[in-house]
FIKOLZA-1660 file (N, C-alpha, C; in steps of 0.1 Angstrom, whole numbers, plus 5000, padded with zeros to 4 digits):
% residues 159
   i   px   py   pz ch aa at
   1 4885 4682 5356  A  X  N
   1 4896 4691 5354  A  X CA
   1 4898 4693 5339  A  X  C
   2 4896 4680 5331  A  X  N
   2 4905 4679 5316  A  X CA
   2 4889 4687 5314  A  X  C
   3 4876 4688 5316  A  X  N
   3 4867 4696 5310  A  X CA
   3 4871 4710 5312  A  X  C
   4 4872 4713 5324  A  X  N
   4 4875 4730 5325  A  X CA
   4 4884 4735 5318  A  X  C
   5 4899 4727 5314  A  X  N
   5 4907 4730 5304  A  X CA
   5 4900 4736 5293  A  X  C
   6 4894 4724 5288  A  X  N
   6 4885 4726 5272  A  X CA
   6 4879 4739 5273  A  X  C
   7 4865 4739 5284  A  X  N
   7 4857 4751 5285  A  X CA
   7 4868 4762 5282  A  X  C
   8 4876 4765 5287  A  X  N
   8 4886 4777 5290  A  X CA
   8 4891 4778 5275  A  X  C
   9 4898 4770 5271  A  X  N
   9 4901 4769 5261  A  X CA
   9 4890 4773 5246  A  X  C
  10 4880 4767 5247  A  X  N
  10 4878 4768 5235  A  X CA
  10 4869 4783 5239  A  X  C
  11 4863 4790 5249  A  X  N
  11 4862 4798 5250  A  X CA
  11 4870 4809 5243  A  X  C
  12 4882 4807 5241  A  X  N
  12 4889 4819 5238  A  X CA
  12 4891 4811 5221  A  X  C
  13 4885 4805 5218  A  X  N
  13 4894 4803 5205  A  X CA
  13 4889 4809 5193  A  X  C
  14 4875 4817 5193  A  X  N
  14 4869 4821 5186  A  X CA
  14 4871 4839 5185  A  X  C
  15 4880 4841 5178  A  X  N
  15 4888 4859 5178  A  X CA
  15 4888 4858 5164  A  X  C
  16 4887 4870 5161  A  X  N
  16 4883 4878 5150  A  X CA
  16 4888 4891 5145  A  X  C
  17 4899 4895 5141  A  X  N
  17 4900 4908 5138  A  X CA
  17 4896 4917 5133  A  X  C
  18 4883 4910 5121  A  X  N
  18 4875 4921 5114  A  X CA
  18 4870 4931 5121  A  X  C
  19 4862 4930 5130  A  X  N
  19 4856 4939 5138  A  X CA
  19 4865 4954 5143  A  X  C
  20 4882 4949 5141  A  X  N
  20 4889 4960 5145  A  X CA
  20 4892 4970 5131  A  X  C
  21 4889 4964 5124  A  X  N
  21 4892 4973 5112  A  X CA
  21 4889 4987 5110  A  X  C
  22 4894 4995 5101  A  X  N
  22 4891 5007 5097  A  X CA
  22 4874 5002 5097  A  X  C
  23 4866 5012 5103  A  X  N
  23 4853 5012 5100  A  X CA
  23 4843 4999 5099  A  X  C
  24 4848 4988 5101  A  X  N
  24 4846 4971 5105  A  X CA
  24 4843 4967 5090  A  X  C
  25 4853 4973 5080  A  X  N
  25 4846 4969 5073  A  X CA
  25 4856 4949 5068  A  X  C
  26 4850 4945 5055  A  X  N
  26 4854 4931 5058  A  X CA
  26 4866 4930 5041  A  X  C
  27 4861 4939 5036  A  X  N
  27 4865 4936 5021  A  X CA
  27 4864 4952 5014  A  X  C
  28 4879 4952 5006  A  X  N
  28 4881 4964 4993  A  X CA
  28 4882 4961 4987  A  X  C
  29 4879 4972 4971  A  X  N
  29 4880 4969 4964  A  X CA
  29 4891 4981 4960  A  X  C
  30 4904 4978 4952  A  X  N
  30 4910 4986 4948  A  X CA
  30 4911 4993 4930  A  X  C
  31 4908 5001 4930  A  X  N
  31 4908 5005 4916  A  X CA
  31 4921 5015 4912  A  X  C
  32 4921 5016 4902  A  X  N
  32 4939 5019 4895  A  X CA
  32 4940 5034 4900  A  X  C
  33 4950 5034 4903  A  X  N
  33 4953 5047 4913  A  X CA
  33 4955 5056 4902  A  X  C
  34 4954 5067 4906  A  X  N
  34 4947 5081 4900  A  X CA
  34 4961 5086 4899  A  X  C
  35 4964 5092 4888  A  X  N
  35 4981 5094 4883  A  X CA
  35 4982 5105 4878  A  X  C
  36 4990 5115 4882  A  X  N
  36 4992 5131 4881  A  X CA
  36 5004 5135 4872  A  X  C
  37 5008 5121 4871  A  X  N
  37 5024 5122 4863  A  X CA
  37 5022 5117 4852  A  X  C
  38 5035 5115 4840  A  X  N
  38 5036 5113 4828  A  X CA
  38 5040 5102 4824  A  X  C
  39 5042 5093 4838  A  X  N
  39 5040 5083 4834  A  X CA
  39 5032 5072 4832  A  X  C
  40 5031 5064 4822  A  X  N
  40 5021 5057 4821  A  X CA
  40 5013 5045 4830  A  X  C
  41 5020 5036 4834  A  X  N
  41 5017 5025 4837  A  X CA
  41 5016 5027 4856  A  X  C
  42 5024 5036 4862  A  X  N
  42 5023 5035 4871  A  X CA
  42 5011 5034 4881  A  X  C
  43 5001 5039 4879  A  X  N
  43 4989 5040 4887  A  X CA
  43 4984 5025 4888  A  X  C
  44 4985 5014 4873  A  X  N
  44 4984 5006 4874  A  X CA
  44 4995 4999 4882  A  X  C
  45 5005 5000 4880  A  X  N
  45 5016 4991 4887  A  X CA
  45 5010 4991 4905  A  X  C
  46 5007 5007 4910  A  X  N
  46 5004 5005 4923  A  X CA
  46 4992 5001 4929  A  X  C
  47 4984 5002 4920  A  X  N
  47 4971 4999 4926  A  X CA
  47 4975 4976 4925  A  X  C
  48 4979 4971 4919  A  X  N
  48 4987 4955 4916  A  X CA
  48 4992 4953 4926  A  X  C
  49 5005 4962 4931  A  X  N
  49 5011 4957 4944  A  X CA
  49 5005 4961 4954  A  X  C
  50 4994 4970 4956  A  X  N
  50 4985 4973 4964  A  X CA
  50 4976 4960 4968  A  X  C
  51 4967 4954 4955  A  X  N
  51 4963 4943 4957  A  X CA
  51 4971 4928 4965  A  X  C
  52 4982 4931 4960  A  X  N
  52 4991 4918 4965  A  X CA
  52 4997 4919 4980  A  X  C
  53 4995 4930 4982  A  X  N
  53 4999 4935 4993  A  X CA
  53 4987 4932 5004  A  X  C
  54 4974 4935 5001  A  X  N
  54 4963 4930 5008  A  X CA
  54 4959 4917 5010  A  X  C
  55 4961 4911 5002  A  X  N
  55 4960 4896 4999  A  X CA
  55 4972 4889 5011  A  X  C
  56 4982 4892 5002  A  X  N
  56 4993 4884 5014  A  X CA
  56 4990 4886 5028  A  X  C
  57 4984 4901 5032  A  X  N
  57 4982 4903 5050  A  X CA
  57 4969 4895 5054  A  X  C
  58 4961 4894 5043  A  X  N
  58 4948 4887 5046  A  X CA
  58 4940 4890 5059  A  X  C
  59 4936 4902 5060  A  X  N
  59 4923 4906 5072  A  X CA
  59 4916 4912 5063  A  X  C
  60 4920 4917 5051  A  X  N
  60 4910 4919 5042  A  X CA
  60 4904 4913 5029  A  X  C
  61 4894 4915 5025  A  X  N
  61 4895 4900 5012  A  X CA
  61 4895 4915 5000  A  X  C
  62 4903 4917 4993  A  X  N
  62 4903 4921 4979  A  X CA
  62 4890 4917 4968  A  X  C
  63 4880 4925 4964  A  X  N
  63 4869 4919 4962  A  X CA
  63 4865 4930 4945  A  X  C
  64 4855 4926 4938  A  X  N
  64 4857 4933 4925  A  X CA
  64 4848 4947 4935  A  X  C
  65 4848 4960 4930  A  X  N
  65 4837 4970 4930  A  X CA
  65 4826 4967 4934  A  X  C
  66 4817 4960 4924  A  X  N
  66 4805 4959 4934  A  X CA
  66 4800 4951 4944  A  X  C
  67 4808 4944 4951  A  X  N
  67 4809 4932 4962  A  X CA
  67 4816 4938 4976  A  X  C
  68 4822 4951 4973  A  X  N
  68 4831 4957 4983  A  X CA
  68 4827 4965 4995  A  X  C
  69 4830 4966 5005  A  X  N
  69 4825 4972 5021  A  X CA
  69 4833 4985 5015  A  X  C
  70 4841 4987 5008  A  X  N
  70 4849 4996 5005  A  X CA
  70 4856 4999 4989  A  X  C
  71 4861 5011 4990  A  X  N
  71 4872 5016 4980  A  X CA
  71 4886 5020 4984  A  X  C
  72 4895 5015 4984  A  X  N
  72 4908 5022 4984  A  X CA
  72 4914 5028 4974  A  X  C
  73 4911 5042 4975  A  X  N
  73 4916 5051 4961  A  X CA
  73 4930 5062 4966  A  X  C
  74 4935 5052 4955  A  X  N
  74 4949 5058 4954  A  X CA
  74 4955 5068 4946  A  X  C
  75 4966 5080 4947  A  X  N
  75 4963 5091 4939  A  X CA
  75 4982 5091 4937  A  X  C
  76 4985 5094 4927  A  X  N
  76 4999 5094 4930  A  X CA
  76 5005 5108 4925  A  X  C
  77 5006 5117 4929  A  X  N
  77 5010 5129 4923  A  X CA
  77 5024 5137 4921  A  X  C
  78 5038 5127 4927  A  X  N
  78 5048 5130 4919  A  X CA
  78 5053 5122 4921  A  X  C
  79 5066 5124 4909  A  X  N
  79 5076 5115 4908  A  X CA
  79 5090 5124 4910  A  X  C
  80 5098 5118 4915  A  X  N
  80 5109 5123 4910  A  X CA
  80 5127 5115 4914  A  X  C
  81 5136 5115 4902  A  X  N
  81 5146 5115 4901  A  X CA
  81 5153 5122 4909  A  X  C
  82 5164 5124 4915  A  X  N
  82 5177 5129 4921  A  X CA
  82 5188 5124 4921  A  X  C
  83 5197 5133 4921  A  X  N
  83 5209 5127 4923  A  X CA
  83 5211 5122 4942  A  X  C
  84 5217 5112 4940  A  X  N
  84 5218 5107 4953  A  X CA
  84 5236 5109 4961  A  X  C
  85 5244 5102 4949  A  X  N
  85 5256 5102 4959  A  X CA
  85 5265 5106 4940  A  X  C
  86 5275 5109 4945  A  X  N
  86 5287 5114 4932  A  X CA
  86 5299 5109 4934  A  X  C
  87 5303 5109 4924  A  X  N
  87 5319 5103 4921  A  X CA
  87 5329 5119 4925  A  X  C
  88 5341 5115 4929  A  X  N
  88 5350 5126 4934  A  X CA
  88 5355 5136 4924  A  X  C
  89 5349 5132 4910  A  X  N
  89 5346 5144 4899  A  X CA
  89 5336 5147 4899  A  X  C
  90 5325 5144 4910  A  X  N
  90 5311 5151 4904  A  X CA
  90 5303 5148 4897  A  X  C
  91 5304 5137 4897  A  X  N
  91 5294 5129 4885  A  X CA
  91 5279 5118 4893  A  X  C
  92 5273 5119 4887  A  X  N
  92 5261 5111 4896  A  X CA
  92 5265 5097 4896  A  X  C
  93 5268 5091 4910  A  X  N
  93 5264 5073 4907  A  X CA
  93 5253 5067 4909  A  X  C
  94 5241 5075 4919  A  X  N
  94 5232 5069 4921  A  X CA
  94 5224 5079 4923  A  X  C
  95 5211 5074 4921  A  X  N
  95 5202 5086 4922  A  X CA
  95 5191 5082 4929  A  X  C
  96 5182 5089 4937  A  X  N
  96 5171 5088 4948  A  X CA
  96 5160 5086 4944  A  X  C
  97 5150 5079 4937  A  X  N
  97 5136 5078 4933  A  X CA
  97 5128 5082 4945  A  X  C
  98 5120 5093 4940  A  X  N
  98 5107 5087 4955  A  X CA
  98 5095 5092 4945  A  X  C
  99 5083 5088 4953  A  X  N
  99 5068 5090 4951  A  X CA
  99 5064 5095 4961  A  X  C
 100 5056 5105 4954  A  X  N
 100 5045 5111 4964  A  X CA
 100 5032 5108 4959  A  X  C
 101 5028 5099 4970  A  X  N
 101 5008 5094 4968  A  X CA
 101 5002 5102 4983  A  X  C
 102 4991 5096 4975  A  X  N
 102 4976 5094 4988  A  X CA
 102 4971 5089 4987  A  X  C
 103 4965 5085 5002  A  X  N
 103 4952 5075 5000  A  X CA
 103 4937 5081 5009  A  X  C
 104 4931 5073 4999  A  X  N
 104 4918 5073 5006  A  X CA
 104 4906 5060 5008  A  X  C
 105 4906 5058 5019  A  X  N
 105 4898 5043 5023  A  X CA
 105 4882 5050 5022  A  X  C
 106 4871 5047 5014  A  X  N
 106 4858 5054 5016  A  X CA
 106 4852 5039 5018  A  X  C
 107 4840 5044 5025  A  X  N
 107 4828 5027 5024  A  X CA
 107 4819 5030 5011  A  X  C
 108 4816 5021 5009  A  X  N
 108 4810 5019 4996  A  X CA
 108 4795 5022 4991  A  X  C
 109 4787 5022 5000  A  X  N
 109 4774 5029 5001  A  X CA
 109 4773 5041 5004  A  X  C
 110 4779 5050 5011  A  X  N
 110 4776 5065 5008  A  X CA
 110 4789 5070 5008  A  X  C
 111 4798 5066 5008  A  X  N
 111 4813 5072 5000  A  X CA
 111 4816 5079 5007  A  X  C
 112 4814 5077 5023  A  X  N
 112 4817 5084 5035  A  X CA
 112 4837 5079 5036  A  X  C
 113 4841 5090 5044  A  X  N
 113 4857 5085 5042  A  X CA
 113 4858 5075 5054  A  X  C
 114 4868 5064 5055  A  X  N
 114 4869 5059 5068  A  X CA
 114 4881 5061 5071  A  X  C
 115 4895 5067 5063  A  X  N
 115 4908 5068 5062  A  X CA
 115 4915 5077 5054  A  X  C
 116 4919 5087 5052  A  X  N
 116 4929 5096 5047  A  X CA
 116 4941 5101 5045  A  X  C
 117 4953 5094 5045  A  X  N
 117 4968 5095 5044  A  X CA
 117 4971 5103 5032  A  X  C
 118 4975 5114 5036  A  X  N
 118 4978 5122 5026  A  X CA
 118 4998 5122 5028  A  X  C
 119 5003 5128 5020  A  X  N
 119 5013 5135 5021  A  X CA
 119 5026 5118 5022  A  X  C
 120 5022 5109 5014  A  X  N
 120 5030 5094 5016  A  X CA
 120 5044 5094 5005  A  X  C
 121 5052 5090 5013  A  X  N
 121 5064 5099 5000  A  X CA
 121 5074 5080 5008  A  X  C
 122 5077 5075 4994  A  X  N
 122 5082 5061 4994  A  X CA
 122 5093 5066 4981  A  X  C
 123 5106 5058 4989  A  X  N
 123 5118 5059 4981  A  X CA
 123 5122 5050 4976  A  X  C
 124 5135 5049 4964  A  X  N
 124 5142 5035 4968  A  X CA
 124 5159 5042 4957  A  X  C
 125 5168 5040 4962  A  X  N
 125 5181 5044 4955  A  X CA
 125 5184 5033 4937  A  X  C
 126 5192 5038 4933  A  X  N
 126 5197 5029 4920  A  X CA
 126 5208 5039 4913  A  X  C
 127 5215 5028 4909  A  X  N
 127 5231 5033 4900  A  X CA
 127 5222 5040 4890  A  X  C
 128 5233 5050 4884  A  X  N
 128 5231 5056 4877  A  X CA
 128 5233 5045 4859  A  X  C
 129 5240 5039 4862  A  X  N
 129 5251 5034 4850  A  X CA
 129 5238 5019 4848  A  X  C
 130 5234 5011 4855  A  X  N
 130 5222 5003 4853  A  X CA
 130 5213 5004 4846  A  X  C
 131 5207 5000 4838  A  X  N
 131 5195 4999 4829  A  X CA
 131 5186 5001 4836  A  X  C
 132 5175 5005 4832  A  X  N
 132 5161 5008 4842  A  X CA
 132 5154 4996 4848  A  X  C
 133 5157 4982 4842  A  X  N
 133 5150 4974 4844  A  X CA
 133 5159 4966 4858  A  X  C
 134 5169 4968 4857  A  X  N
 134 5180 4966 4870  A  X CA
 134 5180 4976 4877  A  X  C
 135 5180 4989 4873  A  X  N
 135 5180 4999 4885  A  X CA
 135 5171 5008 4886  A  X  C
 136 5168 5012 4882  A  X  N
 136 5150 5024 4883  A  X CA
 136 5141 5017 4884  A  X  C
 137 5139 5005 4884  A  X  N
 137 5126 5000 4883  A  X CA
 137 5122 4990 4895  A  X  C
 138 5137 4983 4898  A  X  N
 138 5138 4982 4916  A  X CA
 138 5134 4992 4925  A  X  C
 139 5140 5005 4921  A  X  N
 139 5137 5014 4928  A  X CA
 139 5123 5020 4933  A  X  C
 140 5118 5020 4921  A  X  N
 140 5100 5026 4921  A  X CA
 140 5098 5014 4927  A  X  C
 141 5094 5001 4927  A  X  N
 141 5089 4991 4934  A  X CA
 141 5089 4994 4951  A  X  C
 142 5102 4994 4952  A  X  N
 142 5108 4998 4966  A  X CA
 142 5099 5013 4974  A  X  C
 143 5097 5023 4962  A  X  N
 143 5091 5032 4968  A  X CA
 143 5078 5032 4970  A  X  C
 144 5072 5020 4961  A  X  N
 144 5059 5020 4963  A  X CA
 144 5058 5010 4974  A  X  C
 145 5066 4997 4976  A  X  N
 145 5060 4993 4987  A  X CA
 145 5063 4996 4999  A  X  C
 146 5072 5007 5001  A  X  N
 146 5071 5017 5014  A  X CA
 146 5055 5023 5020  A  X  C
 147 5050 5027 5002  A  X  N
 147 5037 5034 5007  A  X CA
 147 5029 5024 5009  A  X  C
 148 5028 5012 5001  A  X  N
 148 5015 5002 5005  A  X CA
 148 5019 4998 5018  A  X  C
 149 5030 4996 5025  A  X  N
 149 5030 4990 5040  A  X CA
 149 5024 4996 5051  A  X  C
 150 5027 5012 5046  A  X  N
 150 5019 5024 5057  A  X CA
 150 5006 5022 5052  A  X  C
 151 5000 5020 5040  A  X  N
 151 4982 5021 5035  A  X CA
 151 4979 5010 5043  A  X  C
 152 4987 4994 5044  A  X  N
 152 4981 4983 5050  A  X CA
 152 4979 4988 5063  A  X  C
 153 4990 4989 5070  A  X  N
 153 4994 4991 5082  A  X CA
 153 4984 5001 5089  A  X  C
 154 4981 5010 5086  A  X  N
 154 4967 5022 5087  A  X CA
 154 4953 5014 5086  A  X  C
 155 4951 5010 5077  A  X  N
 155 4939 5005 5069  A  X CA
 155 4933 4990 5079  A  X  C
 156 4947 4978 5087  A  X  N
 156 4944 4972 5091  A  X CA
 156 4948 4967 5106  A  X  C
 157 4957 4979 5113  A  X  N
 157 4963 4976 5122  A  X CA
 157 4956 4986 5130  A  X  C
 158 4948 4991 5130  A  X  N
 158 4937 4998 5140  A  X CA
 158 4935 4994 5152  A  X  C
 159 4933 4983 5150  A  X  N
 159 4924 4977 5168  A  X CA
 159 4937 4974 5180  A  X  C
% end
C-alpha cells in the first residue's frame, strides 16, 4: 500500500510550467524600453522594474541578449500629468500620472512576435504640494508597475 502511495505520488511530482509559456519559451532578455517622451531616464527605469518584476515571478529566467529564447521590447509613448481632484477654490491638490506603453514579446532567432499588448495605460495619483521625489515619482512607479503586472501576467500566465 505505502508503495502505491509513493508511485502515485511521485508520479505527479515532476510539473513544469515552462512548457505553458508564451511560445515555450524558457528565458528573456529585456532591453531599455524605447521612449517617445522627453523624458530621460524613464525607458530605463521601466525596462529595471521590468526586470525585477520577472525575476521575483520566476518562470522566466532574465538572461543577457545573446543567451535569450526571447526579447521583451518595450515602447513607452506618453506621459501625462492631470489634474486629479481641487480644492473648493479650484486649485489642484492632486494630480493623475499615467503612461501609455507597449509591448512586444519576439523569439530570438527569427524575430517572429509571440505577444503584442499594445494600447497599456498605468496610473498612479500624487499631491500637488509634495516634492517629486514624495509625490510624482511614487506615482510613475505605481503606473509602471500596473503595466509590468499585465506584461508578466500575459507573457506567463498563458497555460
Amino acid at each position: 500500500m505505502q508503495l502505491l502511495v509513493v508511485l502515485l505520488l511521485s508520479g505527479c511530482a515532476h510539473y513544469s510550467t515552462s512548457a505553458g509559456l508564451v511560445g515555450g519559451i524558457k528565458s528573456v532578455a529585456i532591453p531599455t524600453a524605447e521612449n517617445e517622451t522627453s523624458e530621460v531616464d524613464v525607458g530605463q527605469r521601466l525596462a529595471d522594474l521590468s526586470t525585477d518584476a520577472f525575476l521575483a515571478d520566476g518562470r522566466l529566467r532574465v538572461v543577457d541578449e545573446e543567451s535569450a529564447d526571447a526579447f521583451l521590447l518595450l515602447s513607452i509613448e506618453r506621459l501625462e500629468d492631470e489634474p486629479f481632484t481641487f480644492t473648493a477654490a479650484e486649485v489642484t491638490e492632486q494630480y493623475r500620472f499615467r503612461l501609455f506603453a507597449s509591448a512586444r514579446l519576439e523569439r530570438s532567432g527569427d524575430g517572429s512576435a509571440l505577444l503584442e499588448v499594445e494600447r497599456l495605460v498605468g496610473w498612479g495619483t500624487y499631491d500637488a504640494a509634495l516634492p517629486d521625489e514624495e509625490g510624482r515619482d511614487p506615482a510613475v512607479e505605481a503606473a509602471m508597475d500596473m503595466i509590468i503586472e499585465e506584461i508578466v501576467d500575459r507573457t506567463t500566465a498563458s497555460w
